[in-house]
KOLFI-812172 format. One line per field, with one value per atom (N, C-alpha, C, O, CB): residue in three letters; z, y, x negated. Coordinates in nm, 2 decimals. Each point is the difference from the previous one (the first is absolute). Last residue first. Glycine has a CB too. Layout:
aa <- (ALA, ...)
zz <- (Z, ...)
yy <- (Y, ...)
xx <- (X, ...)
END
This chain:
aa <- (UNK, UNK, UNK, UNK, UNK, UNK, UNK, UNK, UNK, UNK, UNK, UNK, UNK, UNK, UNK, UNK, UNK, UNK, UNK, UNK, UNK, UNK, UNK, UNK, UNK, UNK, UNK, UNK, UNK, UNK, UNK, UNK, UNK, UNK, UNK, UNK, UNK, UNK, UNK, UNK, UNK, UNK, UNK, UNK, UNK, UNK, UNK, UNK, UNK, UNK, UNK, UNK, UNK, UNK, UNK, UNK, UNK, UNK, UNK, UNK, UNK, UNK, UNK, UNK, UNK, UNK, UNK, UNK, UNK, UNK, UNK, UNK, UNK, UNK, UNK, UNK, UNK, UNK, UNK, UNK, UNK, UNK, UNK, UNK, UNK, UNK, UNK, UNK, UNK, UNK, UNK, UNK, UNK, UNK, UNK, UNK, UNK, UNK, UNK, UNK, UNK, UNK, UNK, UNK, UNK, UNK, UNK, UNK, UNK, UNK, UNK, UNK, UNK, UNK, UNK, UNK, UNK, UNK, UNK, UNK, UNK, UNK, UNK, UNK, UNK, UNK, UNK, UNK, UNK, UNK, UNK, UNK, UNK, UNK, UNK, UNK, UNK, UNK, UNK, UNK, UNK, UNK, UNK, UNK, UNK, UNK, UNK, UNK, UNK, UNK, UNK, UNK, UNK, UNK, UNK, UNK, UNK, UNK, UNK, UNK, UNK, UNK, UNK, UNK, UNK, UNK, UNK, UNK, UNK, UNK, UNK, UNK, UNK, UNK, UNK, UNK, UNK, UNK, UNK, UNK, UNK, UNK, UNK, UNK, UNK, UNK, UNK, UNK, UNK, UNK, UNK, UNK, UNK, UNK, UNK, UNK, UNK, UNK, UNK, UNK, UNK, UNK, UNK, UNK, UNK, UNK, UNK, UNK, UNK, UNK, UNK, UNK, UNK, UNK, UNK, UNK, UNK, UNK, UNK, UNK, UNK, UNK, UNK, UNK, UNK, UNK, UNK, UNK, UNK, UNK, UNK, UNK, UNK, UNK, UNK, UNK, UNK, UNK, UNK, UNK, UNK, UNK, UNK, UNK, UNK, UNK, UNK, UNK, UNK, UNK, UNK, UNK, UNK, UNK, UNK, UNK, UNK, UNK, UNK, UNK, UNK, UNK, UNK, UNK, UNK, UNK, UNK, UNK, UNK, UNK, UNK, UNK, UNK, UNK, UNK, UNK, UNK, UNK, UNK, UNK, UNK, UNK, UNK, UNK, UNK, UNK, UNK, UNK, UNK, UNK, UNK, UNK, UNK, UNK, UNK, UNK, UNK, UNK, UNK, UNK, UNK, UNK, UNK, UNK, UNK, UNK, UNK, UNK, UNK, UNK, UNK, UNK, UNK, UNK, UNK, UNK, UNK, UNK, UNK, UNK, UNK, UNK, UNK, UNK, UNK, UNK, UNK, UNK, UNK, UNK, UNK, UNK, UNK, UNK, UNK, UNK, UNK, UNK, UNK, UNK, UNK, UNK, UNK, UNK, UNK, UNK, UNK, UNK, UNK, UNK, UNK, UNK, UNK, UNK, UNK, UNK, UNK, UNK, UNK, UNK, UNK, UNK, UNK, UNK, UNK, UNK, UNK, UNK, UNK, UNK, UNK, UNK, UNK, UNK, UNK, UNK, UNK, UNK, UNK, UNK, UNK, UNK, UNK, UNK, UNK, UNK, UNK, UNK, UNK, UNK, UNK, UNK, UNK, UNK, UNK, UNK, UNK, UNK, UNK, UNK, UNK, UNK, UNK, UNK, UNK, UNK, UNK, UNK, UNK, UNK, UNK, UNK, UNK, UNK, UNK, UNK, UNK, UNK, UNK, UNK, UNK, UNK, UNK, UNK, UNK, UNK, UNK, UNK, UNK, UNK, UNK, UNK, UNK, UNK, UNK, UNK, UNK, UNK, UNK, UNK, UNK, UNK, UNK, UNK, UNK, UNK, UNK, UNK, UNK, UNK, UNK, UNK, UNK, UNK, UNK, UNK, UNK, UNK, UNK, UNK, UNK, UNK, UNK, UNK, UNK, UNK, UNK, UNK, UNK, UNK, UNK, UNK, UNK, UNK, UNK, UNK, UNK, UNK, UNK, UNK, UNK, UNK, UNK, UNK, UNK, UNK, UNK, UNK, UNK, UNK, UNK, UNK, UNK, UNK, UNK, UNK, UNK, UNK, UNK, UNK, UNK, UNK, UNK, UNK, UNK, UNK, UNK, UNK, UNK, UNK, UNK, UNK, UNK, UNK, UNK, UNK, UNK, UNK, UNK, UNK, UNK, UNK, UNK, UNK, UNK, UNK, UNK, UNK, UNK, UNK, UNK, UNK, UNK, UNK, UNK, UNK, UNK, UNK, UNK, UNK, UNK, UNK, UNK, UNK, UNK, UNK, UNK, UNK, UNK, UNK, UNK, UNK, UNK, UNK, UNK, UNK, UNK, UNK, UNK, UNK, UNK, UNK, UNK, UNK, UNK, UNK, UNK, UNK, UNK, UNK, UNK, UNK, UNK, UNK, UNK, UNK, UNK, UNK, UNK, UNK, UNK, UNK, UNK, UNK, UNK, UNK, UNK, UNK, UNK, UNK, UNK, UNK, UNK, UNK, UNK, UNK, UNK, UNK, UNK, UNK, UNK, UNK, UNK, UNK, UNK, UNK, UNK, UNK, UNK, UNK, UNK, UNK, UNK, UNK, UNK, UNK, UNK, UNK, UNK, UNK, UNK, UNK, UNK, UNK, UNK, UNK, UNK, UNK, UNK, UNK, UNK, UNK, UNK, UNK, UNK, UNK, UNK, UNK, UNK, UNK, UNK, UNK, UNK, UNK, UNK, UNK, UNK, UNK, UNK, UNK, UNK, UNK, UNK, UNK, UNK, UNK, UNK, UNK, UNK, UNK, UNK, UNK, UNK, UNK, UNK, UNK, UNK, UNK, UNK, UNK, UNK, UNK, UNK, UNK, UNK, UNK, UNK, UNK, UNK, UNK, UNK, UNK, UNK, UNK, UNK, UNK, UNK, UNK, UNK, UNK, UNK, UNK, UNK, UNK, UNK, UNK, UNK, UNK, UNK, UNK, UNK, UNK, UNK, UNK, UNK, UNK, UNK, UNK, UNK, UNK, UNK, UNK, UNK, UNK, UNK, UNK, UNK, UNK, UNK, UNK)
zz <- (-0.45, -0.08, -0.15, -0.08, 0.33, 0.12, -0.08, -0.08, -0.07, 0.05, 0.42, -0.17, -0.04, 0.03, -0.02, 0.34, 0.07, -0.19, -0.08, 0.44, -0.04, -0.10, -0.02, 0.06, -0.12, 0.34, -0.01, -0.13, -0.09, 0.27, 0.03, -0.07, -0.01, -0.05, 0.02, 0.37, -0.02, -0.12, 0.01, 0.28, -0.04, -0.11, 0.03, 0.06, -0.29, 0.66, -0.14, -0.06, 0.06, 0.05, 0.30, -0.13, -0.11, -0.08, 0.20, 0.36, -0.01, -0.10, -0.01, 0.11, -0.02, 0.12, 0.03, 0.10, -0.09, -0.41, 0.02, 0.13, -0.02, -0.07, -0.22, 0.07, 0.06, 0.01, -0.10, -0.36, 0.11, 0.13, 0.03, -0.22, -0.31, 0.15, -0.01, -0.07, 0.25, -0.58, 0.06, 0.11, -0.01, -0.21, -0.12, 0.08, 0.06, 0.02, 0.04, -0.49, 0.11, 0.05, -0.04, -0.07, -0.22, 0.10, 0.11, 0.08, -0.09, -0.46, 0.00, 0.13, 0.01, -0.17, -0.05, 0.15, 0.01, 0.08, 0.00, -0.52, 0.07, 0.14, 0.02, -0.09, -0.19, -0.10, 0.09, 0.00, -0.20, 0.37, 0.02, -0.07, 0.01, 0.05, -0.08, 0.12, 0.02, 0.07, -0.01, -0.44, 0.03, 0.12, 0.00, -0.10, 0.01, -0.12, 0.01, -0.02, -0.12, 0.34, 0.09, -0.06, 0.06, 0.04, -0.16, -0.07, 0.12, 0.07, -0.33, 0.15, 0.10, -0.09, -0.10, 0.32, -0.46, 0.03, 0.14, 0.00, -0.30, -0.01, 0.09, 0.00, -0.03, 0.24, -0.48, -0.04, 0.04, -0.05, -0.02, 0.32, -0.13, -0.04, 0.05, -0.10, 0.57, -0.12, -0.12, -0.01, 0.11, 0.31, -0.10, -0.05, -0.02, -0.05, 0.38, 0.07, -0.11, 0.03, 0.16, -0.31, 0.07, 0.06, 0.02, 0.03, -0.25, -0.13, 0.09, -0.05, -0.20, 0.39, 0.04, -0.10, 0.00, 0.07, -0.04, 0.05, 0.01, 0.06, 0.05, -0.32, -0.07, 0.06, -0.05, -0.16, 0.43, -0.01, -0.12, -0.03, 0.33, -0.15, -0.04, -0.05, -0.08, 0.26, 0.02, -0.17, 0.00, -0.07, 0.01, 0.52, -0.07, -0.19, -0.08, 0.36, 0.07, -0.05, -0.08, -0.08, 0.29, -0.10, -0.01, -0.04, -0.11, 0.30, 0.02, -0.17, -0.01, -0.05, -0.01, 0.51, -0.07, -0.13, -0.05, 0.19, 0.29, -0.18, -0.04, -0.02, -0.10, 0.57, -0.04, -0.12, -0.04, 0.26, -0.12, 0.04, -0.01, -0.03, -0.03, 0.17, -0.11, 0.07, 0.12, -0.28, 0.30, 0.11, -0.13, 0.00, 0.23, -0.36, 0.02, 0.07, 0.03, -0.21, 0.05, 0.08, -0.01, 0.02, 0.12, -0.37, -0.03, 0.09, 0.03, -0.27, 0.18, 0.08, 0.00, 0.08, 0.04, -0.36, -0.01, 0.01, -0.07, -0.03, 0.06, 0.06, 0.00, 0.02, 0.18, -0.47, 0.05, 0.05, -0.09, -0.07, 0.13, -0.05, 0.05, 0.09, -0.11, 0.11, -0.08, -0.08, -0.11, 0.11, 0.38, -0.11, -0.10, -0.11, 0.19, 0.33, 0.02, -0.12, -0.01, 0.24, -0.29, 0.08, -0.01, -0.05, -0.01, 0.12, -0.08, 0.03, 0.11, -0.12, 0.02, 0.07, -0.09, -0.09, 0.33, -0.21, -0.06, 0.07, 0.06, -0.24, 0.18, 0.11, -0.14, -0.08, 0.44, -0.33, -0.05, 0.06, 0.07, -0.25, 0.26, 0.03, -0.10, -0.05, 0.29, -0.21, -0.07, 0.05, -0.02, -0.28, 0.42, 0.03, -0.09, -0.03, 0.26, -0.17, 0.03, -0.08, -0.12, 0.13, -0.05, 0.16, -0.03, 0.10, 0.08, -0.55, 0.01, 0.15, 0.04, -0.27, -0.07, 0.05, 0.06, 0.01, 0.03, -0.24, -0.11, 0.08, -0.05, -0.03, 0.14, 0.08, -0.07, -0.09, 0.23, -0.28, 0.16, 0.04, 0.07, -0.05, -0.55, 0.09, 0.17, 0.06, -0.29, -0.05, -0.08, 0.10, 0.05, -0.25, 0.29, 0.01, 0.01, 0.11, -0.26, 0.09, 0.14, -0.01, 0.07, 0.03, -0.51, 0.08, 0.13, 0.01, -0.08, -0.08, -0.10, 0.05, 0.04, -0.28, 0.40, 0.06, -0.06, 0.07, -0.02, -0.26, 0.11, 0.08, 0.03, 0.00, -0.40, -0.05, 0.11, 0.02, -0.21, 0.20, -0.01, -0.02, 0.02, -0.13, 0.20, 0.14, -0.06, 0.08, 0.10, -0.52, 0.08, 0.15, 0.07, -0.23, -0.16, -0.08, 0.12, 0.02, -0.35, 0.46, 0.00, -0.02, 0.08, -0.16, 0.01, 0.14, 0.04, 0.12, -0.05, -0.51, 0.03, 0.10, 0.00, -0.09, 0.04, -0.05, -0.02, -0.02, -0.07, 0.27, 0.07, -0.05, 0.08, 0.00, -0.35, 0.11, 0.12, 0.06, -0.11, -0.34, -0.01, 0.11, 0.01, -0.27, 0.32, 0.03, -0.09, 0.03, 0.01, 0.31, -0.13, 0.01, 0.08, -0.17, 0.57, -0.10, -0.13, 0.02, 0.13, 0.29, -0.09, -0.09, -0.04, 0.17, 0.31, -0.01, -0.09, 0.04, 0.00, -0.07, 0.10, 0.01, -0.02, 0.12, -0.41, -0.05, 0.12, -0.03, -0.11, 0.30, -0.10, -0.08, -0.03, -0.03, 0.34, 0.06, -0.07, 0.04, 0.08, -0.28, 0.03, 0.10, -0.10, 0.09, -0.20, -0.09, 0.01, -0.09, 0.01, 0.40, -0.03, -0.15, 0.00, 0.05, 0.11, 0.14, -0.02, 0.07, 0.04, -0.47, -0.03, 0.16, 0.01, -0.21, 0.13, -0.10, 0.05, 0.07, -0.28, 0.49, -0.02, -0.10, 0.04, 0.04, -0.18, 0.14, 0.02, -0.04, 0.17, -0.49, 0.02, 0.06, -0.04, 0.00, 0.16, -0.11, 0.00, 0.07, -0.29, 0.45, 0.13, -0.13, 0.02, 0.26, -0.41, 0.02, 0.04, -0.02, 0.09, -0.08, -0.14, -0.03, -0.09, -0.04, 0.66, -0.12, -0.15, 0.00, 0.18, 0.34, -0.04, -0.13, -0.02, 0.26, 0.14, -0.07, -0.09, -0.09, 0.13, 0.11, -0.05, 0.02, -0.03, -0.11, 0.33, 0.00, -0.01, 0.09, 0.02, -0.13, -0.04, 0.04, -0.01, -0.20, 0.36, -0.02, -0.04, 0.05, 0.12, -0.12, -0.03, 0.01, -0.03, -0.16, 0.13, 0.08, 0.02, 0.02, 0.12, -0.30, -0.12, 0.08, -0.06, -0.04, 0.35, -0.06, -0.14, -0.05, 0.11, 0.31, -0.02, -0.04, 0.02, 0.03, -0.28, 0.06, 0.07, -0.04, 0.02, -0.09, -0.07, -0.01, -0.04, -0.07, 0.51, -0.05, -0.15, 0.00, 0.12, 0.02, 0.05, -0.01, -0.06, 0.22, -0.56, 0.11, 0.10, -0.05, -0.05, -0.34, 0.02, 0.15, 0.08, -0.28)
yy <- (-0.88, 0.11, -0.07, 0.05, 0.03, -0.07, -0.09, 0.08, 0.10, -0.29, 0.32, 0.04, -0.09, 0.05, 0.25, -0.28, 0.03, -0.03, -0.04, -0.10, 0.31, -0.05, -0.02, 0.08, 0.01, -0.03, -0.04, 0.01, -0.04, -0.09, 0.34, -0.03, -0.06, 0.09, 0.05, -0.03, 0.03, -0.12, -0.12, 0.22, 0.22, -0.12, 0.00, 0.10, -0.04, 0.12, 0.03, -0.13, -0.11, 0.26, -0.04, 0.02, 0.07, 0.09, -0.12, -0.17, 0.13, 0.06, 0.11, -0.14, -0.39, 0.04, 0.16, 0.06, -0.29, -0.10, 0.04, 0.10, 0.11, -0.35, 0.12, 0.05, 0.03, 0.12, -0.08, -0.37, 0.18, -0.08, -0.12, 0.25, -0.26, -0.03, 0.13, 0.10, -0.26, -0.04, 0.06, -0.07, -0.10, 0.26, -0.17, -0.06, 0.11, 0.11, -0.32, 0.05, 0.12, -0.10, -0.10, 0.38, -0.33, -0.10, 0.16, 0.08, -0.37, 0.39, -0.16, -0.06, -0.08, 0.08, 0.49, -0.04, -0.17, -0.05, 0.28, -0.01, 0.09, -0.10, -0.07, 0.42, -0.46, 0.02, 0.04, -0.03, 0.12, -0.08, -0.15, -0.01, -0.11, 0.00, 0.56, -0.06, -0.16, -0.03, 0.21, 0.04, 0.06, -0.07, -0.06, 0.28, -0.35, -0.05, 0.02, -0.08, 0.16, 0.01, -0.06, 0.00, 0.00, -0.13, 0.38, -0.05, 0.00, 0.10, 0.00, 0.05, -0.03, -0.08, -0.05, 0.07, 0.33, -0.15, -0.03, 0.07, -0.11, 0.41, -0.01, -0.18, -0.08, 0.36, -0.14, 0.05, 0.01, 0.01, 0.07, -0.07, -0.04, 0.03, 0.11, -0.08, -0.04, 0.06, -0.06, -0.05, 0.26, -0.52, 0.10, 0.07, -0.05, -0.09, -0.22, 0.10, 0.14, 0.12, -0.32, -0.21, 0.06, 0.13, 0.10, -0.32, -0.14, 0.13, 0.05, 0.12, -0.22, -0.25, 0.11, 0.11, 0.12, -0.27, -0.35, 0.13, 0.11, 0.09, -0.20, -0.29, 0.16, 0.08, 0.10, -0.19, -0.13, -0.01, 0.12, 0.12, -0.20, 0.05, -0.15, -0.02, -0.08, 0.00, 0.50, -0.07, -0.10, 0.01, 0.04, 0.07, 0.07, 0.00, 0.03, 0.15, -0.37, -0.09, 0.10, -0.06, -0.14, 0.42, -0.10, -0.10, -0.05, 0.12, 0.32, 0.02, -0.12, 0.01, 0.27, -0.15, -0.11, 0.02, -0.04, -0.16, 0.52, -0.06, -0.05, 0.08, 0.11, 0.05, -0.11, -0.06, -0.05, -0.01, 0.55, -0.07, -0.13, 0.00, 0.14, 0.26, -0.04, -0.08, -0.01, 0.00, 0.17, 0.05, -0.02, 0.10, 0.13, -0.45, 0.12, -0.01, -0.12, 0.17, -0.21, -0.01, 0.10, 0.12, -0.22, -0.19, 0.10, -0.04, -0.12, 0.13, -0.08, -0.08, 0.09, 0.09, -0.24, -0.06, 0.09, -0.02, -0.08, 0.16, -0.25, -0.09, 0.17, 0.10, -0.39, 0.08, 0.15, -0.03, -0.04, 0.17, -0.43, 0.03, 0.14, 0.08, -0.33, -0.01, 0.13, 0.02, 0.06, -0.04, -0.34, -0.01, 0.06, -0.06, -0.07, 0.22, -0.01, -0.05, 0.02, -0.07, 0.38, -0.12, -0.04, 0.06, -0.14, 0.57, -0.07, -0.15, -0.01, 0.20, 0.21, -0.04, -0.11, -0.06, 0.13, 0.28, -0.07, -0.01, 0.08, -0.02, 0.11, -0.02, -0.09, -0.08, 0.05, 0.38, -0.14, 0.00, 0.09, -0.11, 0.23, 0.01, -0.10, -0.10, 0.17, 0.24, -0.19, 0.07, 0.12, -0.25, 0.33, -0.03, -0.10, -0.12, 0.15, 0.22, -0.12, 0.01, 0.04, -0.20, 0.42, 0.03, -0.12, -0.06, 0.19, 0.05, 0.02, 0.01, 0.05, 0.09, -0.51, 0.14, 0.07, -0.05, -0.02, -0.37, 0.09, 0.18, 0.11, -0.39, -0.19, 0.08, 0.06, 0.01, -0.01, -0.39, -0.04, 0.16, 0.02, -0.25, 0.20, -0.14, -0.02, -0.08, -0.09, 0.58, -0.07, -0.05, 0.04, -0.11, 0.08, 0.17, -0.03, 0.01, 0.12, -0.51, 0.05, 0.11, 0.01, -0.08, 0.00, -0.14, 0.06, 0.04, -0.19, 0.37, 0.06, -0.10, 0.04, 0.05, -0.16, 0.10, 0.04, 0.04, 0.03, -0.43, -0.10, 0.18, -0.01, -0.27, 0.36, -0.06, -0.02, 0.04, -0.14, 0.31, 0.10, -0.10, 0.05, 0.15, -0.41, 0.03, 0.09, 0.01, -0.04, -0.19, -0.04, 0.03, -0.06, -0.09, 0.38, 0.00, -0.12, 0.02, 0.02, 0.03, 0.13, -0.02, 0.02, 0.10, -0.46, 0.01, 0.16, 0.03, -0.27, 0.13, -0.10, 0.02, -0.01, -0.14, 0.39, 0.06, -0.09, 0.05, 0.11, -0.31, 0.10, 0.06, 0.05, -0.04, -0.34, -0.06, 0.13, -0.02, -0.22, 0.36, 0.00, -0.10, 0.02, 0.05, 0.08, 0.11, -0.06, 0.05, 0.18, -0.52, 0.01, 0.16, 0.03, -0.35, 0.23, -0.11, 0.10, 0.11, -0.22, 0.15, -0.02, -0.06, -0.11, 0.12, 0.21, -0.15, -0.03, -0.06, 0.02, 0.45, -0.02, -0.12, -0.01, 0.14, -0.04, 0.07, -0.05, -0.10, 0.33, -0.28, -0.14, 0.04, -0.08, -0.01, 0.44, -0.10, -0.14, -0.08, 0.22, 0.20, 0.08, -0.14, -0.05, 0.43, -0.42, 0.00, 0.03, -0.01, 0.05, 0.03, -0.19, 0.03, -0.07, -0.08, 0.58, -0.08, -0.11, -0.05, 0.14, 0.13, 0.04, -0.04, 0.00, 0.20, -0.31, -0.07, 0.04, -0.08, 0.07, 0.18, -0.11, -0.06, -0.09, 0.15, 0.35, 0.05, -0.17, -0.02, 0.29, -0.20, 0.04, 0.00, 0.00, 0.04, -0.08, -0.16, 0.04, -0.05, -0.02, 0.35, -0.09, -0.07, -0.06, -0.02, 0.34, 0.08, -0.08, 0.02, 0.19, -0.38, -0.07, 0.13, 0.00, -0.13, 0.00, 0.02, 0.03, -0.01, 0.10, -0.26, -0.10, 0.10, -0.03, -0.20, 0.43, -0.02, -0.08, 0.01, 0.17, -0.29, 0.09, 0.00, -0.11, 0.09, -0.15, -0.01, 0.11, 0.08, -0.26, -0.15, 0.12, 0.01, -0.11, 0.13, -0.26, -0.03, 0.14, 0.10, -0.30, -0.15, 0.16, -0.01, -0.11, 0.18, -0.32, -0.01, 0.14, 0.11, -0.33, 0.18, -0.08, 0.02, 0.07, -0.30, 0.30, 0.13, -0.05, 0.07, 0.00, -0.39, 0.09, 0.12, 0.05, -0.18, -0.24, -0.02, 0.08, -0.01, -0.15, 0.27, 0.05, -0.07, 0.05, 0.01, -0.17, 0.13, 0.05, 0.06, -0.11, -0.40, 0.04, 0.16, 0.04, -0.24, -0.04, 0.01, 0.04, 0.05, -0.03, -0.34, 0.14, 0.02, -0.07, 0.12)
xx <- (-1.33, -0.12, -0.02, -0.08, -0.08, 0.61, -0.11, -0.10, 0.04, 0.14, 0.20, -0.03, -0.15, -0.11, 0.24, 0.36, -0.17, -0.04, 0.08, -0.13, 0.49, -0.03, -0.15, -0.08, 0.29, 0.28, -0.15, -0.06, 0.07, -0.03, 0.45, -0.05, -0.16, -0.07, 0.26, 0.26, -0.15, -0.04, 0.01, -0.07, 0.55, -0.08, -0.17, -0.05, 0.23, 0.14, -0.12, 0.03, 0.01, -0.24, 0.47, 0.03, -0.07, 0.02, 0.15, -0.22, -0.04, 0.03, -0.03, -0.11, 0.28, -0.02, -0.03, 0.03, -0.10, 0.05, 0.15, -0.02, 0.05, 0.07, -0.47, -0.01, 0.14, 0.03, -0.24, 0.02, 0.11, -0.01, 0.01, 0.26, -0.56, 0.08, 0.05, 0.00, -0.15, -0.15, 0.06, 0.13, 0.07, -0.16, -0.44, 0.13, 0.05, -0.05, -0.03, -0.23, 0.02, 0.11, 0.05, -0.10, -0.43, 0.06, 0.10, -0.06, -0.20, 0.13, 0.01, 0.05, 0.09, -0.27, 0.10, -0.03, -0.02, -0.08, 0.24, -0.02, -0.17, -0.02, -0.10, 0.14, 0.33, -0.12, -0.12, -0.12, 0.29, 0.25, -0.09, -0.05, -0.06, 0.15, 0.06, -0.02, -0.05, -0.09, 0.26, 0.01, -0.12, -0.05, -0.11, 0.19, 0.36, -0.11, -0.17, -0.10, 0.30, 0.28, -0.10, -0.11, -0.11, 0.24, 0.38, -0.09, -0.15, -0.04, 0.18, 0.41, -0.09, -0.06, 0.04, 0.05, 0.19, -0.02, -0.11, -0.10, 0.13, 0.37, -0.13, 0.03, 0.09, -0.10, 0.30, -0.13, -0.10, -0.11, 0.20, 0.36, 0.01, -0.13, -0.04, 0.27, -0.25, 0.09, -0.04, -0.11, 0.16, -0.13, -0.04, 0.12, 0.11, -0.31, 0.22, -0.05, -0.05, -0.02, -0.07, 0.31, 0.11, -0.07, 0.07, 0.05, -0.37, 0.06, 0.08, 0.02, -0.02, -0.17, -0.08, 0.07, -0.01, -0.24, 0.34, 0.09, -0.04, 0.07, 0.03, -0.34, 0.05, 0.10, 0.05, -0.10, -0.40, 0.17, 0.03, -0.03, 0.09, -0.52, 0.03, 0.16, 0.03, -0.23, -0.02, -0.02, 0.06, 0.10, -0.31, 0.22, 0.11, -0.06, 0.09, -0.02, -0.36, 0.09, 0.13, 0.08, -0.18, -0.23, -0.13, 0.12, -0.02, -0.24, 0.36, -0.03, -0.09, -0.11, 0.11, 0.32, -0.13, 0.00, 0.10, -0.09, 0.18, 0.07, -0.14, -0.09, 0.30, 0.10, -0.10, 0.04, 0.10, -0.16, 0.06, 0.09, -0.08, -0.12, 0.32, -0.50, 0.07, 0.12, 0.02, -0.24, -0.23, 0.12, 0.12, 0.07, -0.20, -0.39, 0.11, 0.09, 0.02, -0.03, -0.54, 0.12, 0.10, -0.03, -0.10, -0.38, 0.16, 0.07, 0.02, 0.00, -0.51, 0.09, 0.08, -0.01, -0.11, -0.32, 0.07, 0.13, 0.06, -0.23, -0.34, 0.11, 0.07, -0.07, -0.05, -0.30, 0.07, 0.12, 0.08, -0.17, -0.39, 0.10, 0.09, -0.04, 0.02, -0.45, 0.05, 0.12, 0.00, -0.21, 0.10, -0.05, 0.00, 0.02, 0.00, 0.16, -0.16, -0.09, -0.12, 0.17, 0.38, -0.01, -0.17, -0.09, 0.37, -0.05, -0.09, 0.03, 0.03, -0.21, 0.58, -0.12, -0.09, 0.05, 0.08, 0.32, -0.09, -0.13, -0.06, 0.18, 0.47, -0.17, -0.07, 0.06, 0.04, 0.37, -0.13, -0.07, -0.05, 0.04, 0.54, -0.10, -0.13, 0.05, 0.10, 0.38, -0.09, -0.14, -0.04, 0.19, 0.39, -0.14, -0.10, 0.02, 0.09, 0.46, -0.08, -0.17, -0.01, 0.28, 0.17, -0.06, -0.07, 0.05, 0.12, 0.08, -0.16, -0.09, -0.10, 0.16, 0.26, 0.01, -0.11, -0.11, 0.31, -0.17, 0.10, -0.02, 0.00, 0.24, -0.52, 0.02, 0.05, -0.08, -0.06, 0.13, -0.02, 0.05, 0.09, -0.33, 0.20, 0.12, -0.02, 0.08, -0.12, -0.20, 0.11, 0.11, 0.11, -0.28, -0.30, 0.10, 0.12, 0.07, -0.18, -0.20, 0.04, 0.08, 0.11, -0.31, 0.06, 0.04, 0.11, 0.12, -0.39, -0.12, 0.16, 0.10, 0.10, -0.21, -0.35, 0.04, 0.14, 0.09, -0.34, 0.02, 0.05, 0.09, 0.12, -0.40, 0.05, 0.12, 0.08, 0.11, -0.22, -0.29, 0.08, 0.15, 0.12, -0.32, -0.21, 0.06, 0.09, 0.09, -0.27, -0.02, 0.11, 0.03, 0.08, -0.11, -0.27, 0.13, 0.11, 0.12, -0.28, -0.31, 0.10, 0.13, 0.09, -0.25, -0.13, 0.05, 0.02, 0.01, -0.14, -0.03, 0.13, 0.06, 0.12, -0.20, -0.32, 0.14, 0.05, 0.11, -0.15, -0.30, 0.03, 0.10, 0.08, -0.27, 0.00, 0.06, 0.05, 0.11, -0.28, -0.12, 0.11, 0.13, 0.13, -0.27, -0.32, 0.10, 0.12, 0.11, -0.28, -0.11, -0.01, 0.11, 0.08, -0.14, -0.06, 0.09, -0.08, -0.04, 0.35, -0.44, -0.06, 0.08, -0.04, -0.13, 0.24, -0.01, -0.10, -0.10, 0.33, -0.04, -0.09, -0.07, -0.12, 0.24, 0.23, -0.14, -0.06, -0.07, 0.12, 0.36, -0.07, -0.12, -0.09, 0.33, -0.08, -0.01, -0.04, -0.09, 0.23, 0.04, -0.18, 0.04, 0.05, -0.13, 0.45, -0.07, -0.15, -0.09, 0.29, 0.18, -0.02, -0.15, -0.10, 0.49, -0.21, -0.04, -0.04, -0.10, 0.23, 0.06, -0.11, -0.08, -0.12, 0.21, 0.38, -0.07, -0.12, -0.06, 0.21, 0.11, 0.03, -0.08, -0.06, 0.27, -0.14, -0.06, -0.04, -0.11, 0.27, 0.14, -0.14, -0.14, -0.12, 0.27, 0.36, -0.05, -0.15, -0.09, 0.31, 0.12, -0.10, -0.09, -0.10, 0.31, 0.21, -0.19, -0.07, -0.12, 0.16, 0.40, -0.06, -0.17, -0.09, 0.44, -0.13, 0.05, -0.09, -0.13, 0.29, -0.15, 0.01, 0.10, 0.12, -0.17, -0.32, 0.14, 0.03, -0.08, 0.10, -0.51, 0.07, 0.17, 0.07, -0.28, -0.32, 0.12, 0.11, 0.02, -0.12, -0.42, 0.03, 0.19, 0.05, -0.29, -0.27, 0.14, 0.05, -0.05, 0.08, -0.52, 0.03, 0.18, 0.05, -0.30, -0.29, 0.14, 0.05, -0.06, -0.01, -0.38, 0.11, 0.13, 0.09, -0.25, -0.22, -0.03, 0.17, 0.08, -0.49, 0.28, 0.04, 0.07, 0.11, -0.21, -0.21, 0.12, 0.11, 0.11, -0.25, -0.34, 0.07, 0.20, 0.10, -0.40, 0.03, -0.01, 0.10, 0.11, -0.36, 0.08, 0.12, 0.03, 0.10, -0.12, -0.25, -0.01, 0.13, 0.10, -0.32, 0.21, 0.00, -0.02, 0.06, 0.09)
END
């Protein structure tokens, strides 16, 4: 793809970190992977799991409503969709908080954290903090 439409791809959006922001949040990551060129039903996977990965975040990092989540998406050179979640959250890895079943401490009865969507669609994500500035930052980049 040329640098141009490379450009024209890069983009950051950044919402109050409450459960209005999901929408707004999805429909930013979704004209963006349209952009790219992903398939449409691969584009609603990577709806359905930025809404998951975004509830995530609500839920367990930011409970209140002073904190922030920003995305950025951009093209990789090999037309991938690299998509880069940040919140003013507490620091909470959903990437290893599955793995333990102490995780149930963080749920009310009936709720469940859940990743499913998310390594379904994204395959390769990572996550750090930003102790310094106290951002999580989520990576994620999406296989065509």
């Amino acid at each position: 793809m040329s640098e141009d439409s490379s450009a024209r791809l890069a983009g950051q959006i950044k919402r109050p970190a409450r459960a209005d922001a999901i929408p707004v949040l999805k429909e930013f990551v979704v004209a963006h992977a349209r952009e790219v060129g992903y398939e449409e039903r691969k584009v609603l996977e990577i709806g359905a799991a930025l809404v998951e990965t975004v509830d995530n975040i609500l839920r367990f990092a930011c409970a209140d409503d002073t904190r922030e989540i920003s995305v950025e998406c951009t093209e990789h050179e090999m037309g991938m969709l690299i998509i880069d979640i940040r919140d003013t959250g507490s620091p909470f890895n959903m990437l290893v908080a599955t793995s333990f079943p102490s995780t149930a401490d963080f749920v009310e009865p009936g709720e469940r954290l859940s990743t499913v969507r998310m390594k379904k669609a994204f395959k390769n994500i990572e996550y750090r903090r930003d102790g310094e500035q106290g951002v999580n930052i989520l990576l994620c980049v999406v296989p065509k």
